[in-house]
N, C-alpha and C positions, 0 to 999 in steps of 0.2 A: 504494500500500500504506500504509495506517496504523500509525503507529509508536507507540509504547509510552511514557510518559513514561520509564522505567529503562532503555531500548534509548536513548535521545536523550540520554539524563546520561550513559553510558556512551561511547559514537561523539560528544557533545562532548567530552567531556573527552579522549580519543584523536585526534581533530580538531585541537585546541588545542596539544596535546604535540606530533604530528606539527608543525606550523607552526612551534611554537615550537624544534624542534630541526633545522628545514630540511628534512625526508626526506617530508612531503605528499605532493607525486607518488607517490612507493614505497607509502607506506599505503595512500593511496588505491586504488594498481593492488592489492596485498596483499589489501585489503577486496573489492573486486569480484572476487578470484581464489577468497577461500574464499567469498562469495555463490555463483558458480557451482559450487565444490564442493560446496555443501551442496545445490545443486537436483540432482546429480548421484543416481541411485536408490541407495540402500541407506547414504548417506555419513551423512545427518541419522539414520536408521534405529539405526544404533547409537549417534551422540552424545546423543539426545535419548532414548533408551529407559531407566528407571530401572532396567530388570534387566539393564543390563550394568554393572560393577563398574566404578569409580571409577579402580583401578590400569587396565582397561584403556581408558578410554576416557584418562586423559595419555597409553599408549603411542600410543593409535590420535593423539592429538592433537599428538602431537612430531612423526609423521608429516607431519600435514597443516601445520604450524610450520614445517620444512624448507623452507629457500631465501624465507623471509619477510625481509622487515625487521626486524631482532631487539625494535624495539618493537610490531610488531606481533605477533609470537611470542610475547612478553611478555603484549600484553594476553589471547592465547586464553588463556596460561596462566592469566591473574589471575581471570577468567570462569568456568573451571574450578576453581580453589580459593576460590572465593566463593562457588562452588555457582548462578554465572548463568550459566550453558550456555546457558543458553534465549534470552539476549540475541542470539546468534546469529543468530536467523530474523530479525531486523528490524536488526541491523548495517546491513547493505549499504543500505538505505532511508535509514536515519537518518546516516549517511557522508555520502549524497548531497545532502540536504537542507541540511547543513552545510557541502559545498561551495558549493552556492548559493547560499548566504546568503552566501557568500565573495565570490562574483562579484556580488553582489548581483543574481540571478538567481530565475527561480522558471520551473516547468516549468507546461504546460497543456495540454489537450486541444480538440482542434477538429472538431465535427462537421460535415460537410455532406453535401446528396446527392450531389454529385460530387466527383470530386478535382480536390484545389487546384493550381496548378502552382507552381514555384518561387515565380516575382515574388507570385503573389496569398499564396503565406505568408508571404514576407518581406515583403508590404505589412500584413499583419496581424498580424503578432508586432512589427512596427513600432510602429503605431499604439497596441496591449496596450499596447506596455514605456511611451508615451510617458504613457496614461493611469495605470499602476500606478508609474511612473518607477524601473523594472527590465527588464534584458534579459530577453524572455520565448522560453524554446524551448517549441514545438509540434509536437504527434504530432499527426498526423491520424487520423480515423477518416470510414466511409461511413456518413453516414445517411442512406437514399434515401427515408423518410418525411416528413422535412422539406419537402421540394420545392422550396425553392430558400432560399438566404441559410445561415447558418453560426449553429450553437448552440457558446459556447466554453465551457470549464471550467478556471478560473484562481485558482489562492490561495482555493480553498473561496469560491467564486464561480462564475457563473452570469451570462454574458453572451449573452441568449437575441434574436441577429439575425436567425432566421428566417420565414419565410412565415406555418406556423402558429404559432407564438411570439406572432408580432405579431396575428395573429387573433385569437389564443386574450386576449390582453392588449384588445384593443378591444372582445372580447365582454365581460369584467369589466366595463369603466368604461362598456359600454353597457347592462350588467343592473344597474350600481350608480349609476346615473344619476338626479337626482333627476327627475318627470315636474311639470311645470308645470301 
């Protein structure tokens, strides 16, 4: 999901505070509790609708602020009297992000046509971190097009290992070839 520059000043600076006041873990779990409330139907429906009134949408918000971290209850509140409700949909994203950079991590996507099994991910999220010199976790996905070898997607990157990949890369430099 792509994050917002105002969603990323916001979840750092809440980031920073969190760390700086010891309670991280708690934010953090807080933050991913109201991302899934907001995926929840009907939850975003009224935070994010401008015809519902101001007074109810603190009441509906005090609700969902209950049993928080009180700095995290704090910051829905400050969102809501800032009039950046809307920072919400991209919270949880831009949290995450921020922790990673914590662990000095970055997450990535792995295509192949078959699935990988443990060792051959942990032998390529290896190999990723040693090249981008960060732990890298990886989702997998099936692409059964490929036909054999693994397209990755890492830090707005594009490490394309594949069959056709490499075809497709040899037909260039064989049409951009100068002819003697």
């Amino acid at each position: 999901m792509s994050v917002g520059p105002v969603a990323m000043r916001y979840a750092t600076a809440l980031f920073e505070l969190a760390r700086e006041k010891g309670v991280l873990e708690r934010v953090e779990a807080d933050v991913a509790k109201i991302d899934r409330e907001l995926a929840a139907p009907g939850v975003s429906a009224w935070l994010f609708d401008a015809r519902v009134s101001e007074a109810d949408k603190r009441k509906r918000l005090e609700g969902l602020a209950a049993g928080l971290q009180p700095l995290t209850a704090n910051f829905l509140r400050l969102l809501l009297d800032k009039r950046r409700i809307g920072v919400l949909r991209e919270i949880g994203a831009a949290f995450h992000r921020n922790a990673l950079d914590e662990r000095n991590a970055t997450e990535g996507v792995v295509e192949s046509p078959r699935p990988l099994g443990a060792g051959e991910m942990a032998e390529l999220s290896a190999a990723l971190g040693r090249l981008l010199g960060k732990t890298v976790e990886l989702e997998q996905r099936s692409a059964p097009e490929l036909v054999a070898g693994v397209r990755v997607f890492v830090d707005n990157k594009l490490i394309d290992q594949s069959a056709s990949g490499r075809l497709e890369e040899l037909r260039g430099r064989l049409l951009g070839a100068r002819l003697a």
